[in-house]
N, C-alpha and C positions, 0 to 999 in steps of 0.2 A: 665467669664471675657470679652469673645468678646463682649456677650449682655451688658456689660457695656460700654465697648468703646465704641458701637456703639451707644447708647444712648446718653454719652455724645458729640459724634460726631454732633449729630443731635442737640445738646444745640448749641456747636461752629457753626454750621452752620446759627443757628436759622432756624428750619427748622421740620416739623412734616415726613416728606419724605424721603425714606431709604439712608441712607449711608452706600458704600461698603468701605472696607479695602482690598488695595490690597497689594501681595508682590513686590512691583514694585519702580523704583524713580517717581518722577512728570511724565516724559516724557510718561514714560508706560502708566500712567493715562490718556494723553491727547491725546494718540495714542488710546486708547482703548474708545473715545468719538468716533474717527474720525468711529472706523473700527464698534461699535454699533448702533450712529446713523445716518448716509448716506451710501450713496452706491454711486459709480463712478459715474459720470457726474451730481450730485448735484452740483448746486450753492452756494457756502460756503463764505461770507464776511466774512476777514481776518482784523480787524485791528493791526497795526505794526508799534509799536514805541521806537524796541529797539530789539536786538541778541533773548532774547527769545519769541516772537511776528511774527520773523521772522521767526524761527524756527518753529513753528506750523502753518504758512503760506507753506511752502516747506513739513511740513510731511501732510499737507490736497492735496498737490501737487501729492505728489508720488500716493498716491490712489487712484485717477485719480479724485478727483474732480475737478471742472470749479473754481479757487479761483480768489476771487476780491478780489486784495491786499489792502486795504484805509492804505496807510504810512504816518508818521508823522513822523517830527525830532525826533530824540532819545533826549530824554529829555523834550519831550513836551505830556501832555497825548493826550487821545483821544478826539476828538470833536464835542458832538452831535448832531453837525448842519453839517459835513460832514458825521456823519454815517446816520443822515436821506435821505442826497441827496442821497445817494451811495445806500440806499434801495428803494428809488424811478427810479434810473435806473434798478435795479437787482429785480423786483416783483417776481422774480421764488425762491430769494434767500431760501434756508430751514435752514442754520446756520448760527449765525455771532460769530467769536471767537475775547472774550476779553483778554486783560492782565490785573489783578487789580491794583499790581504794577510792574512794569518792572524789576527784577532785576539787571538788565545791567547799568539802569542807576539812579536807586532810583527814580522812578515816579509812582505815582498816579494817575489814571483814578478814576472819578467818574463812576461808577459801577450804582449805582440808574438811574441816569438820561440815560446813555447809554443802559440800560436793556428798561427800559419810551418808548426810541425812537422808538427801536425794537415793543413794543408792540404796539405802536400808529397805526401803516399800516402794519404788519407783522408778517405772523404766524411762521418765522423762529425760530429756535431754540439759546436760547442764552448760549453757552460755554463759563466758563471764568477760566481762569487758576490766581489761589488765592495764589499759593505759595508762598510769601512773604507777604503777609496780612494776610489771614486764622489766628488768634490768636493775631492778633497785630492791623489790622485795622478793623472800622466796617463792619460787613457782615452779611447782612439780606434777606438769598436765597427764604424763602416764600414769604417775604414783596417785595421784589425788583423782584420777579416771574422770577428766573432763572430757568434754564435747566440742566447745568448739572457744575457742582463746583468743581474744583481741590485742594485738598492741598497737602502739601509734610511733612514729619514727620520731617526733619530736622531745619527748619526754625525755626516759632512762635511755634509748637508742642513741639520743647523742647528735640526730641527722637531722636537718630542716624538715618544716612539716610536709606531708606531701604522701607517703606512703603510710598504709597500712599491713598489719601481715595478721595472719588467721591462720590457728593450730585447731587440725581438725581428727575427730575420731573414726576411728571402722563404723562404728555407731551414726554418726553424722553422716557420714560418707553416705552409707545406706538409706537412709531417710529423705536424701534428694531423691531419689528416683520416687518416691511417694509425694512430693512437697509439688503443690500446683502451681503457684503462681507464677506468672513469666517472668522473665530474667533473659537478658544477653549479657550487656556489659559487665553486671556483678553476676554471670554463672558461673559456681565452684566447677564444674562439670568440666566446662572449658580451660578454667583455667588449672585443674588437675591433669587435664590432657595433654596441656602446652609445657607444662613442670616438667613431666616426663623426659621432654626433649632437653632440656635447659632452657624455656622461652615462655614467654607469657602472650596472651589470646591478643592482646591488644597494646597500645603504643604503650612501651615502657616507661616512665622519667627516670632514664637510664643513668643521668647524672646526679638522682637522689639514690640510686641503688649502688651507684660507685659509693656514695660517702657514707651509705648504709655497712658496704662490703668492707669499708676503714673502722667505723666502729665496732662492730659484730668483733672482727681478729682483736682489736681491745678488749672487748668483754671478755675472749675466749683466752688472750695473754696473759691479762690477770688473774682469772680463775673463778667462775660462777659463785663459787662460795664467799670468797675472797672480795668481791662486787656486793654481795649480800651484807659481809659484812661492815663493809666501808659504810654502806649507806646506815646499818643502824647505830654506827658511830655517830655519823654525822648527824641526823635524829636526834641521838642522846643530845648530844652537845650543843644544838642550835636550841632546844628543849629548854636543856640546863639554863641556858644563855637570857631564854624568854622570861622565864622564872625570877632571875635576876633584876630585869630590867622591871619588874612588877606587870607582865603582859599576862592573859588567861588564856589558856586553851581553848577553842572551840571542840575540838574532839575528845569522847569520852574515850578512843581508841586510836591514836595520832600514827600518823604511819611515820616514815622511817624516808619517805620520800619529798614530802612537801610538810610546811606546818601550817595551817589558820589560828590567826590568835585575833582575837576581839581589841579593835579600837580602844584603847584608854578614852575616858567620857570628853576630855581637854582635846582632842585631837581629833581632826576631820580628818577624810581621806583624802580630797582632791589637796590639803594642804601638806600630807605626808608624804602622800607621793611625787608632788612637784620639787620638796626640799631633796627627797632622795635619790629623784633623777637629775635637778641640778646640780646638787653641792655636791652627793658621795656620790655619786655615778652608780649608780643602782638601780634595777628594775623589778617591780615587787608586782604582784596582781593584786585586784581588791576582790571586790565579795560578785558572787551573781546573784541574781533572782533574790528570797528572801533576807539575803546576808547583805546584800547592795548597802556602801558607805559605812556597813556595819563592821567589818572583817578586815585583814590582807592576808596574804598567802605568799610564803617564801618557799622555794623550791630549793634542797638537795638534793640532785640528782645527777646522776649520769657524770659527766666529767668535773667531781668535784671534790676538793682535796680539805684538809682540817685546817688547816692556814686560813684558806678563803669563806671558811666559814665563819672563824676569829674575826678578818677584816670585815664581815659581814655584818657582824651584832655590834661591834664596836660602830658602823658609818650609821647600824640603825638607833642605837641612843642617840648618838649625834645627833641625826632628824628628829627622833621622841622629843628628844629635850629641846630645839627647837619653834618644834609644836605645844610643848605648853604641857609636856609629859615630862618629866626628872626620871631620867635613866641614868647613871653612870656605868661611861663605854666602858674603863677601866675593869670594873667589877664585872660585865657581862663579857668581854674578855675573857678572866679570870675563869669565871666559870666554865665557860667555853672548854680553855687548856684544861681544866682541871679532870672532864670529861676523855679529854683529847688522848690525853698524855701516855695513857697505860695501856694504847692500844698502837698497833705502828699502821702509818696510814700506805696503804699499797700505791698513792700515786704520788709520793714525796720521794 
């Protein structure tokens, strides 16, 4: 079974180059990049355009690397004409870590063209943590010649949280044997060794990797492309939907997987989200860090069809209006199908 996941891990990734399964959340994953390939006082560019951005800016901090923070407003992605100055002052750099889409605030970096930049004058390594895109937006780790790839099982994966998996390069590979810091439980080393066989170094949660091994054949049923493109259906039309209802975007580049829209000024958050977990049965996230009470954040992703996104915007006027926001679900409906309609959805 692993050799299967792991196979079709390498399909999701688009990628001929090993992917580990760990037992880990994301974070573990992206702690066990930092602690595999550098060692303290590497030059590590950090871009950071949002709570978890920053967050893997502070954990390349703690292990003593030298980090070049390049920030951007939360809500705006990253921007290839600041990551190339920022590696023309830093030529020592050996990593730059990306975010593909920001959770925090539903944004999209372009991944290709930021990986481009990197290659143009730099043999750093490119880290990108894919957790909310892995399964949902395109991602082409051979083609776009990444280093080392995060995703998280809960997201586009489809699976309770609990695993992580990490697509790594001949490049990566090589740079452990240079990278000092100790490591058991998160060494790629080990668990590159234990792949080989079909096994992993250390206890499995084998009965997240069973429900991982049901998803993956879904993603691979459907057709990678075909996944890609559901999700920026679904995008458009929750989008369209927002629009409607008179909601704002937080992001100036909204991904195709999750959305953030800003609170209407009438509407608090603990009161939205109580009316739309009790009346419409619905569970929605709010803002972190500087967005707190400010934001919510609605997820399409991973097993989710255009109907459910209709019932979706429709239970959410509901709540708006409500709370002291004039939505009509009718019309955000409407808009919804009207997105919908001209595309056929691959899981209806």
């Amino acid at each position: 079974m692993l050799r299967r996941v792991t196979s079709n891990l390498q399909y999701l990734f688009q990628t001929s180059q090993p992917v580990l399964t760990l037992t880990s959340s994301a974070t573990g994953a992206v702690e066990a990049t930092v602690l595999n390939l550098f060692s303290p006082g590497d030059t590590v560019i950090c871009a950071t355009n949002g709570r978890f951005a920053e967050r893997w800016a502070s954990l390349l901090g703690m292990y003593g690397m030298r980090v070049i923070e390049l920030p951007f407003e939360w809500g705006d992605p990253v921007d290839p004409a600041a990551l190339r100055q920022a590696l023309r002052k830093n030529r020592d750099a050996r990593g730059v870590y990306l975010t593909h889409c920001e959770t925090s605030s539903g944004t999209a970096s372009d991944v290709a063209a930021l990986a481009a930049v990197v290659r143009e004058s730099s043999d750093a390594l490119v880290c990108v943590d894919s957790v909310t895109a892995a399964g949902g937006l395109e991602l082409r780790f051979d083609e776009w010649m990444l280093d080392a790839c995060i995703a998280g099982s809960q997201k586009g994966l489809m699976t309770p949280p609990g695993l992580s998996c990490v697509a790594l390069s001949s490049r990566a590979i090589a740079a452990m044997e240079h990278a000092s810091l100790p490591r058991m439980y998160f060494d790629f080393r080990r668990a590159l060794a234990a792949i080989e066989g079909g096994d992993t170094p250390w206890t499995p949660a084998s009965t997240l990797i069973a429900m991982l091994d049901e998803s993956l054949q879904m993603i691979r049923g459907e057709g990678l492309e075909h996944v890609w493109a559901r999700h920026r259906r679904l995008g458009t039309a929750f989008r369209a939907a927002a629009a409607a209802m008179g909601l704002r975007l937080v992001s100036r580049a909204p991904a195709d997987t999750l959305t953030a829209l800003w609170l209407p000024e009438a509407v608090s958050w603990p009161a939205l989200n109580a009316r739309l977990r009790d009346s419409e049965n619905m569970i929605v996230a709010g803002g972190q860090g500087r967005f707190a009470g400010k934001i919510f954040r609605v997820a399409h992703m991973g097993y989710a069809a255009g109907e459910e996104i209709v019932r979706a915007v429709e239970g959410l006027a509901r709540a708006l209006s409500a709370c002291g926001h004039a939505a009509d679900a009718e019309r955000a409906a409407s808009a919804a199908r009207r997105e919908l309609e001209h595309h056929p959805d691959t899981l209806e």
